[in-house]
Every structure is written in structure tokens, then in C-alpha cells.
Backbone of each chain as ProteinMPNN parsed JSONL, in Angstrom:
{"seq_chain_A": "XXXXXXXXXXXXXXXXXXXXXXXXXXXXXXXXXXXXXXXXXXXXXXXXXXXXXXXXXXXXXXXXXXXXXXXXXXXXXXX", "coords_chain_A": {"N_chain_A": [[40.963, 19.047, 6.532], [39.204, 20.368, 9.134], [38.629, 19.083, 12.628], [36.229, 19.663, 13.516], [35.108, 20.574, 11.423], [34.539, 18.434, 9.786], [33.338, 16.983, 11.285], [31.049, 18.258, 11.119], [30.355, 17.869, 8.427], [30.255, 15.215, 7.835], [28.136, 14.734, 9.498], [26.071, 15.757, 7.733], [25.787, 14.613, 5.478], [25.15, 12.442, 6.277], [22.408, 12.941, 7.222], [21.251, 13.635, 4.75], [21.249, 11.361, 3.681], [19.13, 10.119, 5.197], [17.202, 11.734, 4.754], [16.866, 11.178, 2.169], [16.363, 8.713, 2.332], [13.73, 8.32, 3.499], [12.3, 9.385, 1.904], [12.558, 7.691, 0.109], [10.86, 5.588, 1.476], [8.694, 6.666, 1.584], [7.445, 6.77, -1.229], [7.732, 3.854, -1.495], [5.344, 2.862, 0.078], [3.551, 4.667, -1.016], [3.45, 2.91, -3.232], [2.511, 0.49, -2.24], [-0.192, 1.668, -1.762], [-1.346, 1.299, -4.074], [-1.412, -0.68, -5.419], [-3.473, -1.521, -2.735], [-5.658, -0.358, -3.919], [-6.071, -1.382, -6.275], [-6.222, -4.038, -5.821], [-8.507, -3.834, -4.137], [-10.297, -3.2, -6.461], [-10.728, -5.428, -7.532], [-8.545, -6.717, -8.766], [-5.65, -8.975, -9.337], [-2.994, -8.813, -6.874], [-0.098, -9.889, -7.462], [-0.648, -11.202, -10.107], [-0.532, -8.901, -11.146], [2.186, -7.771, -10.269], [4.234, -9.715, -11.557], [3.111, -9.144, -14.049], [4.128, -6.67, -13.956], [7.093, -7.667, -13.76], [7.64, -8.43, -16.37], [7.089, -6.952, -18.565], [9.369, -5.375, -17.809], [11.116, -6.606, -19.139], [12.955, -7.4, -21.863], [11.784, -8.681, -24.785], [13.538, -11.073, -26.061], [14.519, -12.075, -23.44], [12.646, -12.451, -21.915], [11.716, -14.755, -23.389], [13.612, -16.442, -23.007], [14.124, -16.807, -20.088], [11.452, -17.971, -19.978], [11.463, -20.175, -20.655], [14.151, -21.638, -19.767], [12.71, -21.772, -17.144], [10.807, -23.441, -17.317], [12.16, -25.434, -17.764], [13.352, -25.993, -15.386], [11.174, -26.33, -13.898], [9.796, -29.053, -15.253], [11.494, -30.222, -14.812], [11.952, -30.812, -11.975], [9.19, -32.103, -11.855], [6.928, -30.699, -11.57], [5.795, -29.103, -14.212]], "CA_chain_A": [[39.687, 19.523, 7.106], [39.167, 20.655, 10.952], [37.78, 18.168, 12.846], [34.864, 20.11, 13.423], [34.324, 20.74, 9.465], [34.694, 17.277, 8.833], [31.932, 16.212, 11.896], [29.968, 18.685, 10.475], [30.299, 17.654, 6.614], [29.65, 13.524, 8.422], [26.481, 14.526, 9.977], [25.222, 16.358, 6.922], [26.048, 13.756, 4.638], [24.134, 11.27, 7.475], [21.226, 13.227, 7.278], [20.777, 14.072, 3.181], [20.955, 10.023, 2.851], [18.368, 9.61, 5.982], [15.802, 12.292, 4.438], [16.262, 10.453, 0.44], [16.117, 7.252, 2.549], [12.393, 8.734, 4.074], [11.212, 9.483, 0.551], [12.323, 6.308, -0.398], [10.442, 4.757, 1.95], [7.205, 7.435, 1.216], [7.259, 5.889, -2.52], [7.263, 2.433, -1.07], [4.458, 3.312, 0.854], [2.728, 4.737, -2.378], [3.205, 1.846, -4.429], [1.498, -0.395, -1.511], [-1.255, 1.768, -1.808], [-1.91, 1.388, -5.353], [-1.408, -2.147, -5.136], [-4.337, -2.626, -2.775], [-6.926, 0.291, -4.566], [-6.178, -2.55, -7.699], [-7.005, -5.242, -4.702], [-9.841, -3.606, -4.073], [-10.965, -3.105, -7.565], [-10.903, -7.055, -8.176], [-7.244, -6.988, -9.573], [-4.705, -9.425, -8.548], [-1.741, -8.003, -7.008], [0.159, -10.813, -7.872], [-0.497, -11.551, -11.166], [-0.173, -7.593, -11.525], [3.738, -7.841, -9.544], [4.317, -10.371, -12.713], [3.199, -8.012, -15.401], [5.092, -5.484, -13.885], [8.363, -7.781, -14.32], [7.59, -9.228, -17.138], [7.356, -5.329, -18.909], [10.015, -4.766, -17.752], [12.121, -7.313, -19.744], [13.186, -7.397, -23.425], [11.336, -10.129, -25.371], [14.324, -12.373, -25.511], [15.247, -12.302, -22.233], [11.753, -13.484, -21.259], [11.988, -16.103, -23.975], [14.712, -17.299, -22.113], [13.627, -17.003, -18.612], [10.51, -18.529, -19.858], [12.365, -21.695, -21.314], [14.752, -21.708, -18.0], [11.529, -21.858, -15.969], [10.296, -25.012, -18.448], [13.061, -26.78, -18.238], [13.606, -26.523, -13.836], [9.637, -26.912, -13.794], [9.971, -30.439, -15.702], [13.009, -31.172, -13.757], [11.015, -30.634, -10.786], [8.178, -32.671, -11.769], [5.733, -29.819, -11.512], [5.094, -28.58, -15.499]], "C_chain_A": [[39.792, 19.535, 8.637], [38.143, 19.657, 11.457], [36.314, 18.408, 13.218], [34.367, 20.203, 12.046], [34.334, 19.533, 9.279], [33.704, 17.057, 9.746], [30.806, 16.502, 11.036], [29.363, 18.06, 8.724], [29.723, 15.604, 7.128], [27.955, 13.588, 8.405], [25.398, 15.2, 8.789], [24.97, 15.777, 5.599], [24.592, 12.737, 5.193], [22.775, 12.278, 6.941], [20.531, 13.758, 5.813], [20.708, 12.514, 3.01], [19.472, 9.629, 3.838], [16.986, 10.828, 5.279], [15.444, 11.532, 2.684], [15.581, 8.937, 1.458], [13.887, 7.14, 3.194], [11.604, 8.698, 2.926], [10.909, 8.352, -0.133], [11.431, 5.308, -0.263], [8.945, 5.167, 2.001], [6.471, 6.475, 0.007], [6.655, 4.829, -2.551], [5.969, 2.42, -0.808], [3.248, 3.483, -0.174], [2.582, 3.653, -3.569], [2.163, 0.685, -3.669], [-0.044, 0.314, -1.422], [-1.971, 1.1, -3.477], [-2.463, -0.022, -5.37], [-2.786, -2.672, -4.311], [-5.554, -1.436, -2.948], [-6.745, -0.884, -5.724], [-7.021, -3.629, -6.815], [-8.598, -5.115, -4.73], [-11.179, -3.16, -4.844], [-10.973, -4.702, -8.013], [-9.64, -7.327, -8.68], [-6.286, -8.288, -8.561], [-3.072, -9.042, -7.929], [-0.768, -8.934, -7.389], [0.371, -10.708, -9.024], [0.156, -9.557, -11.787], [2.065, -7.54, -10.794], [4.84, -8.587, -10.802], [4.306, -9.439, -13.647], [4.437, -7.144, -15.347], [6.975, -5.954, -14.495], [8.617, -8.103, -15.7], [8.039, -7.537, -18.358], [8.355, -4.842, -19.016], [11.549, -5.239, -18.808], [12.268, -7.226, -21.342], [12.509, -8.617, -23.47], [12.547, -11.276, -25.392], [14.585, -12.908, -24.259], [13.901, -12.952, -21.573], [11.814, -14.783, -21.767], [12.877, -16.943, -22.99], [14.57, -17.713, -20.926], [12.804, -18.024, -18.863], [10.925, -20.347, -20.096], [13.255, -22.295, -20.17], [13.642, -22.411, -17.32], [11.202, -23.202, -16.176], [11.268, -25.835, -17.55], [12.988, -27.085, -16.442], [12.043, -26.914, -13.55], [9.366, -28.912, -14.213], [10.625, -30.904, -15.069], [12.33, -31.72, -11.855], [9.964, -31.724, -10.473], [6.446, -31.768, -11.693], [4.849, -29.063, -12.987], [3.964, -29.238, -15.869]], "O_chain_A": [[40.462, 18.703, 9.249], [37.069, 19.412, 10.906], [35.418, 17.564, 13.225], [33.229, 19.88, 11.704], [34.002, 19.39, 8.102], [32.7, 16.824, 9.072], [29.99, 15.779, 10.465], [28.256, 17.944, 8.198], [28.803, 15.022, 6.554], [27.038, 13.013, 7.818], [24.173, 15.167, 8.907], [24.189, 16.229, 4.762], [23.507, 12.469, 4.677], [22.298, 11.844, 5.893], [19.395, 14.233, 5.798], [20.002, 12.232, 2.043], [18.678, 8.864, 3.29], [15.814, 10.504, 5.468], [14.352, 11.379, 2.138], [14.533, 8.336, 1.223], [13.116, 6.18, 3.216], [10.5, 8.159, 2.841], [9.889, 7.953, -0.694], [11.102, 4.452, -1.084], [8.059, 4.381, 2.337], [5.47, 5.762, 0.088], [5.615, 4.537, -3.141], [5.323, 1.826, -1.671], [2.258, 2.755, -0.237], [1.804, 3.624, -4.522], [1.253, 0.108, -4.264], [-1.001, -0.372, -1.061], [-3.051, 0.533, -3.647], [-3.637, -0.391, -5.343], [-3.346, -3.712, -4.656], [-6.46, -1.528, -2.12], [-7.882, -1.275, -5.985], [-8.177, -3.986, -7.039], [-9.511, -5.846, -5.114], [-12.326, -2.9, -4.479], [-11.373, -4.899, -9.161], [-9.613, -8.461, -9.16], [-6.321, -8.395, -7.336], [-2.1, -9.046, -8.684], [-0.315, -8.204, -8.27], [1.435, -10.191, -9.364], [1.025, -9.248, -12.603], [2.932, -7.039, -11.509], [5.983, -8.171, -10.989], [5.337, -8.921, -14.076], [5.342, -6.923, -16.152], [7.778, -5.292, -15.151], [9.757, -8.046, -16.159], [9.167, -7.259, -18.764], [8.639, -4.035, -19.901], [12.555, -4.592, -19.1], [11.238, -6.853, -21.903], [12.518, -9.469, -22.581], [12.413, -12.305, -24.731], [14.847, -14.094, -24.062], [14.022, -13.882, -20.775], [11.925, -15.789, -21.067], [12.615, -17.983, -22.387], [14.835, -18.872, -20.608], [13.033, -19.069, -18.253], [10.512, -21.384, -19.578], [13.008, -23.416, -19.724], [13.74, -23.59, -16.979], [11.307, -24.046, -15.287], [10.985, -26.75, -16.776], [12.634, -28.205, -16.073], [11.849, -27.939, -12.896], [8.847, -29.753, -13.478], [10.469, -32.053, -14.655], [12.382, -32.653, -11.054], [9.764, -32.208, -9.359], [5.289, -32.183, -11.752], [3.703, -28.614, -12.959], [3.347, -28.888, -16.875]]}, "seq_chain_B": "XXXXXXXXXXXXXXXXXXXXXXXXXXXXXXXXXXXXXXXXXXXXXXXXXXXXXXXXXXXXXXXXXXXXXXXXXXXXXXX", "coords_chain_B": {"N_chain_B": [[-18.264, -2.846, -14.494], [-17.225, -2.449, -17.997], [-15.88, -4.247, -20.095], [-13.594, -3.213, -21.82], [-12.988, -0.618, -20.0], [-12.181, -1.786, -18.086], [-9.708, -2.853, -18.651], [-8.773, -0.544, -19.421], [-8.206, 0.541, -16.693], [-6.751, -1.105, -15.424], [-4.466, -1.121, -17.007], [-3.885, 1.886, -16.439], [-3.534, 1.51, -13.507], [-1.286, -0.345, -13.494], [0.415, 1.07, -14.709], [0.926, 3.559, -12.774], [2.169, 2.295, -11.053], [4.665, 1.396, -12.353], [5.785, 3.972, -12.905], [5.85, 4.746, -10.055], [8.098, 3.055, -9.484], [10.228, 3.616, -10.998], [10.496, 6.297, -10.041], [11.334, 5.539, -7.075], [13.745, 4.326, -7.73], [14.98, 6.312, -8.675], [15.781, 7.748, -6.474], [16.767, 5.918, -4.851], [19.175, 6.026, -6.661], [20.466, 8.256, -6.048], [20.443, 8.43, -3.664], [22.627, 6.268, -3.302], [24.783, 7.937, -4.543], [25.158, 9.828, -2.742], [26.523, 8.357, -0.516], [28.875, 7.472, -2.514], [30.015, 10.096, -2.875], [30.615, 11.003, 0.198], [32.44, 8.687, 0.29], [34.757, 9.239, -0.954], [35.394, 11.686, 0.555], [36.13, 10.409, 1.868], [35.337, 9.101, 4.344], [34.203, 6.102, 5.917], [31.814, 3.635, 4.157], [30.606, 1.848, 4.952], [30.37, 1.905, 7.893], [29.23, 4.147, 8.022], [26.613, 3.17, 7.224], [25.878, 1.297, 9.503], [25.502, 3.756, 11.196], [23.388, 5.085, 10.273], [21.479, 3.239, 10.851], [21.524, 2.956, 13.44], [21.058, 5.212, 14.424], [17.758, 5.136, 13.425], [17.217, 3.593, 15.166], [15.26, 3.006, 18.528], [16.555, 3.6, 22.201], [16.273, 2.172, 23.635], [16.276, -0.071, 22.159], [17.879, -0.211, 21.31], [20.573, -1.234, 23.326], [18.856, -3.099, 23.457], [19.372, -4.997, 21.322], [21.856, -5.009, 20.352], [22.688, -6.368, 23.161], [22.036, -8.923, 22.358], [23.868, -9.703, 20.104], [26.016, -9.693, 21.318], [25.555, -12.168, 23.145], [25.437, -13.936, 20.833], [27.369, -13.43, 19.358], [29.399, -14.231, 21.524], [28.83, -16.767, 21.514], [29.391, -18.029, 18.964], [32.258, -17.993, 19.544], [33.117, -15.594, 18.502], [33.716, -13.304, 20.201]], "CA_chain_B": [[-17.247, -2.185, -15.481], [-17.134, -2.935, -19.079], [-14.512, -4.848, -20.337], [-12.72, -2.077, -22.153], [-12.826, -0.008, -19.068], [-11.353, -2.456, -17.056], [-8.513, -2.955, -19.152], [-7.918, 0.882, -19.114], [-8.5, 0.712, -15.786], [-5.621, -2.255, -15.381], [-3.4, -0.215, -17.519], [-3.353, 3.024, -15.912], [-2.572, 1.282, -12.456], [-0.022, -0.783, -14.048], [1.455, 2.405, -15.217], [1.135, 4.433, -11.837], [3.259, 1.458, -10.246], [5.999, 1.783, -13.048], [6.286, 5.634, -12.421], [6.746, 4.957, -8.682], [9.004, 2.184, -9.036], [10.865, 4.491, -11.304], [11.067, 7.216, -9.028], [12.282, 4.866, -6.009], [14.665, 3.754, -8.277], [15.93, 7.314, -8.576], [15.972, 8.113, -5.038], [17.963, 4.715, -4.974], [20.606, 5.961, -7.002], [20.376, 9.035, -5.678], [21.111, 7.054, -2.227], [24.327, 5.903, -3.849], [25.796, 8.588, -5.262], [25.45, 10.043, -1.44], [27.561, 7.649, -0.425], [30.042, 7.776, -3.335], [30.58, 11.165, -2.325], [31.02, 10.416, 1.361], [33.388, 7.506, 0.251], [35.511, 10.197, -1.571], [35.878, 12.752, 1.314], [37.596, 9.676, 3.058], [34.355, 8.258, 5.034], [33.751, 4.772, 5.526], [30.203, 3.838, 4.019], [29.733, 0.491, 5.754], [30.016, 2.719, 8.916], [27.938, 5.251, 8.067], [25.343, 2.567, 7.036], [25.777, 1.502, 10.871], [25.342, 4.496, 12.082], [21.988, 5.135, 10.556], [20.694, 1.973, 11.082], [21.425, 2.401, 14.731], [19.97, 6.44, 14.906], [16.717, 4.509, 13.949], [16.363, 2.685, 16.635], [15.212, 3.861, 19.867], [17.836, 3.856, 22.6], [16.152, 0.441, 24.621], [15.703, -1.457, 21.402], [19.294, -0.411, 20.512], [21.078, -2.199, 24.075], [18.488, -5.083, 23.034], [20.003, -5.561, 20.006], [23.782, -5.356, 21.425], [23.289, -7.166, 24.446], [21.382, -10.098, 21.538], [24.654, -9.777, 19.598], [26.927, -10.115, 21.941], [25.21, -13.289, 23.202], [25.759, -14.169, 19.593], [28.842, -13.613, 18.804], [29.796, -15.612, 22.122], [28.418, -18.565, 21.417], [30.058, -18.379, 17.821], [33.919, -17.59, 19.905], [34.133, -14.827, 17.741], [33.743, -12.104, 20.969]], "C_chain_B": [[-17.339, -3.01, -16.891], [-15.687, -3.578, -19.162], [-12.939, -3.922, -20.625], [-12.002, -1.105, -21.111], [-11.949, -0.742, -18.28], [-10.094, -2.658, -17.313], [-8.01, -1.926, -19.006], [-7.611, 0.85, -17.724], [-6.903, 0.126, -14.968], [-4.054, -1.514, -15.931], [-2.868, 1.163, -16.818], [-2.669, 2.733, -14.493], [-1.18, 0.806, -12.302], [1.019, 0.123, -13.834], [1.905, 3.389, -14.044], [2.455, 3.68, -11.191], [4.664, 1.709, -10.484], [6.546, 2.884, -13.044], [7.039, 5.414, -11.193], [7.584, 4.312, -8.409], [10.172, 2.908, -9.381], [11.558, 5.491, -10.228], [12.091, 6.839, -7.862], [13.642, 4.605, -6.694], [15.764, 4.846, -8.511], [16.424, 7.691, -7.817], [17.036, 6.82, -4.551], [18.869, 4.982, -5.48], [21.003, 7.224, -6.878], [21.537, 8.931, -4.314], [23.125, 7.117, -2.429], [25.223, 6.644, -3.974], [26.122, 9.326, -4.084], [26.958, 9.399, -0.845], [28.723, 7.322, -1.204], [30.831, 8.756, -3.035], [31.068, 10.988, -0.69], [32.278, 9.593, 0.791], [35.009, 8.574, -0.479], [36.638, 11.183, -1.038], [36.169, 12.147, 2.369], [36.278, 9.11, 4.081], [33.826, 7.026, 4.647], [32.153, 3.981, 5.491], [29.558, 2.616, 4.668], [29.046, 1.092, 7.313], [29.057, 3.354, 9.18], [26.496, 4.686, 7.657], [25.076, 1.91, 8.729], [25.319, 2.657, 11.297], [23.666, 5.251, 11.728], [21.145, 4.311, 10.786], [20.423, 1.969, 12.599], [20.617, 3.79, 15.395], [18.493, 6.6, 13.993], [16.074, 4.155, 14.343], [16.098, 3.618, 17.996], [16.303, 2.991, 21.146], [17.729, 1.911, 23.774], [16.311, -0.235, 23.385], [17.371, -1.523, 20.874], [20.347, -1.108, 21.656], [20.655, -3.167, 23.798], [19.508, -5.594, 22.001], [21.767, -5.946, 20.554], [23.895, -6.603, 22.437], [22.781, -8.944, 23.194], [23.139, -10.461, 21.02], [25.649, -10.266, 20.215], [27.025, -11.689, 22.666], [26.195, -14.018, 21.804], [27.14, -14.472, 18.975], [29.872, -14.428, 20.325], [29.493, -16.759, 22.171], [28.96, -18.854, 19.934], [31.473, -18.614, 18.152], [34.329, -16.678, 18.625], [33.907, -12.833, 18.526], [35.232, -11.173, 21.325]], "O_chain_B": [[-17.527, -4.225, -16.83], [-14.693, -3.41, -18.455], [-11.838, -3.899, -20.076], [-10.815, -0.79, -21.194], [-10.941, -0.2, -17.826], [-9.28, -2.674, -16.389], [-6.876, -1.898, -18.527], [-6.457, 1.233, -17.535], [-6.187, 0.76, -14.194], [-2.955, -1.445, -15.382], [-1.679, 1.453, -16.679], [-1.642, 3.31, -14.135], [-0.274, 1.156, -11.546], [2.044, 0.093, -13.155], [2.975, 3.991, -14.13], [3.504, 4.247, -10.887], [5.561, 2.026, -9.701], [7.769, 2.954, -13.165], [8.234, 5.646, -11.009], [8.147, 4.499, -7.331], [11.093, 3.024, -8.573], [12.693, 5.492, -9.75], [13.168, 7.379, -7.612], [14.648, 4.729, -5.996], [16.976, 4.637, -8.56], [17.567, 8.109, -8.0], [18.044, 7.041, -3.88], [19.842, 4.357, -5.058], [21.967, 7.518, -7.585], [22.72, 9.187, -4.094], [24.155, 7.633, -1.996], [26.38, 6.36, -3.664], [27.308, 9.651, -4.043], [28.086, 9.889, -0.796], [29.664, 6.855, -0.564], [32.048, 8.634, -2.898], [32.282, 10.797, -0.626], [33.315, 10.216, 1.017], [36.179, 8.269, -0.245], [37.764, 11.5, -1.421], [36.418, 12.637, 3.47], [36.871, 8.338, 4.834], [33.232, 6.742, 3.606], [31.464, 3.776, 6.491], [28.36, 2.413, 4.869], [27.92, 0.932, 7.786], [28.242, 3.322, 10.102], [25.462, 5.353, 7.684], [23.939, 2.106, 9.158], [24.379, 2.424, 12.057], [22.939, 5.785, 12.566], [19.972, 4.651, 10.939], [19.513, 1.321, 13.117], [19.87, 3.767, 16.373], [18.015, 7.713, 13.774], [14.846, 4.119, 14.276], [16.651, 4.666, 18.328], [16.735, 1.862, 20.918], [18.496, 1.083, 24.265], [16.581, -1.405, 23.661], [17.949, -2.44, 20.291], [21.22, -1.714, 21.034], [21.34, -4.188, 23.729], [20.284, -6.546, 22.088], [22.434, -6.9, 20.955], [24.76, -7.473, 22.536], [23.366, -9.994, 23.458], [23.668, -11.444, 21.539], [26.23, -11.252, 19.761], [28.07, -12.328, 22.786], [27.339, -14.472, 21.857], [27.695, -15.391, 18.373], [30.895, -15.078, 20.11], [29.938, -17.657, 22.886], [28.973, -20.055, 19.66], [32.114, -19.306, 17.36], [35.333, -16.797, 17.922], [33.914, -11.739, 17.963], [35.17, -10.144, 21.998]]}, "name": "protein", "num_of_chains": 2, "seq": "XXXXXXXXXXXXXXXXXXXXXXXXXXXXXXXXXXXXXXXXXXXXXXXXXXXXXXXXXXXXXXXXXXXXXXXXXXXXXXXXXXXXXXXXXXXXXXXXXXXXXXXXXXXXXXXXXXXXXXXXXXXXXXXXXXXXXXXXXXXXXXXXXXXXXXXXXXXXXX"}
């Protein structure tokens, strides 16, 4: 590649990850809204940030987490 | 709000969240595969994550940062 085709193919690379990286950061943006129209409907964002992971997990794998959690919670002194 | 309502209400935001987390999540691997390609046509992606990190910044906040670093990395002896 000519070192001009290759700057060019750099900076065009640079700038297709800096316009996903914009949308990326639009999204973000849109999820913090939602987050506080729930706020501002009485919701907790919180306990809602939870759901969301919790959803996202297979039933065993919470089982497990949830049992994990137990056991360093007791260990802790805090269950 | 009735109860019922509120639960829909709970649910559909839920659900807007999980769309947009989704989406980010595409634009995230979207992201990646940018840089896969880059990494391919022989460009180094740690670099090129420097180099947008630094055409970010504006051009005073980007000597701050340098002249911080350089502090930094002399007081570690690794200038």
C-alpha cells in the first residue's frame, strides 16, 4: 500500500470507530434517560439495574450466584 | 396508577432498557470488529486506541495530561 493509501485507509478506519463510538455513547445517553423517566415515575433505578441483571441470567447461574452471595454474606457477618 | 398498570408500566421500561442495552452491545461489537479489521491491514489497535483518546481532548487539556504524566512517570524512574 502507498503511504498515502494506507494514511488514508488509518484515518478512515479512526473515524468509522469514532462515529460507532458517538452512537455508542448516544445509546448510553438513552438508557440514562429512561432510567430517570422510571425515577421519576416512583421506580427504583437500582432495584430496576438488578432486575435487569438478574434477566439476564439463566436460572442456575443465579441459583448459584445467589448461594455464592449467602455464603460471602455469612462470612462477612452481614446475612 | 393501578397496580396492574404499574406493573405494565415497570415492564415496558424494563424492556426499553434491554433493547438499548442490546443495541450498545451491538455497536460494541461492531467497535471490535473495526478494530479486527484494522489489526489485519497491519495497524496497531492499542495505538489507534491512543490516538482517539487523545483527538478527544482539546489541545490544552492534552499538554495537561502529558506534562501530568511525565511528572509521573518520573517519580516512578520509569522516564
Amino acid at each position: 500500500m502507498a503511504d498515502q493509501a494506507a494514511d488514508e485507509r488509518l484515518r478512515l478506519l479512526i473515524e468509522r470507530i469514532e462515529r460507532l463510538e458517538e452512537e455508542k455513547k448516544g445509546i448510553g445517553d438513552d438508557i440514562k434517560d429512561v432510567y430517570l423517566e422510571a425515577k421519576s415515575a416512583g421506580y427504583d433505578p437500582k432495584a430496576m439495574r438488578q432486575v435487569i441483571r438478574i434477566r439476564k441470567m439463566k436460572p442456575d447461574d443465579r441459583k448459584e450466584m445467589e448461594a455464592i452471595l449467602d455464603v460471602y454474606l455469612t462470612a462477612l457477618g452481614i446475612a
